[in-house]
N, C-alpha and C positions, 0 to 999 in steps of 0.2 A: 729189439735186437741188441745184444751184448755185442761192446769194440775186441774185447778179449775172452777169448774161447773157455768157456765154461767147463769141467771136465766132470764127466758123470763119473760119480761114486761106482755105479755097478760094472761100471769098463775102467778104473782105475787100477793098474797095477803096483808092486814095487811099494816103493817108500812110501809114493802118495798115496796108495790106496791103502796103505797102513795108517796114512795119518789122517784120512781121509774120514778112517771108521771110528779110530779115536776122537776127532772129534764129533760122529756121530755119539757117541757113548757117553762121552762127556756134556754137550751141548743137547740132546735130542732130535735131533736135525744136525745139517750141514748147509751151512749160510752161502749164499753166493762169495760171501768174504774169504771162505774157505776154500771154494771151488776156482775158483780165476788165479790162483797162488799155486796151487795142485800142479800147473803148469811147468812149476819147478819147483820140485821137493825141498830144494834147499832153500826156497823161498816161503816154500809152506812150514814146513820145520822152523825157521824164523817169526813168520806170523804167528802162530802157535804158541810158539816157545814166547814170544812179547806177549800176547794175550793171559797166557799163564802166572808171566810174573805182575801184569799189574792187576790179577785179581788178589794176587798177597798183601798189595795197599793196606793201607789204613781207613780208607773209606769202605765204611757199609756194602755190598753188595747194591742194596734197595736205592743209597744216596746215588751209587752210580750210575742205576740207571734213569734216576729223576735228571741227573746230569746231561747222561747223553740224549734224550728227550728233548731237553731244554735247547740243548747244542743245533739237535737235529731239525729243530723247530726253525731254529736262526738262521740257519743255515738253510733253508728251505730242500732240503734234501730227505725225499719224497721213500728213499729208498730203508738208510736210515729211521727214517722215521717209524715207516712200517716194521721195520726190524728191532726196535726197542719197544715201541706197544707192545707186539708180541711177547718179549720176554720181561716185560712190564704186568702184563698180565699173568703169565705164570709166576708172576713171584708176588699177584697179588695185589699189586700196586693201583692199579686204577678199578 
């Protein structure tokens, strides 16, 4: 059970269900990261919009997700962790 209300993509209207699909488009999925922010658009539009500028970094794509792995590891956060396997493995990495 989620503390904060999930917002289904397919019942998403307005801004968030525009940004909703974008980040469908861009990521292939829509993370729970995305979904619980959807709550408010201008919160989603922030999350989004932070996630955008630090994939313009200077680290690798592949270093960051060995990074957030490592992080998620130490962290023992179960959620995390599942959620960079996965996009760990599509980019190959394990």
């Amino acid at each position: 059970m989620t503390r904060v209300h999930l917002i289904d993509p397919a019942a998403a209207d307005g801004s968030a269900g525009e940004q909703l699909a974008a980040t469908k488009q861009v990521m292939g999925a829509i993370p729970n990261t995305a979904k619980a922010p959807a709550n408010s658009p201008a919160v989603l539009k922030g999350f989004l919009g932070m996630h955008g500028a630090l994939k313009g970094g200077v680290l690798p794509a592949a270093l960051r997700e060995r990074i957030a792995l490592a992080v998620s590891e130490i962290n023992r956060c179960t959620y995390c962790l599942s959620a960079h396997t996965y996009v760990s493995r599509i980019m190959k990495l394990s």
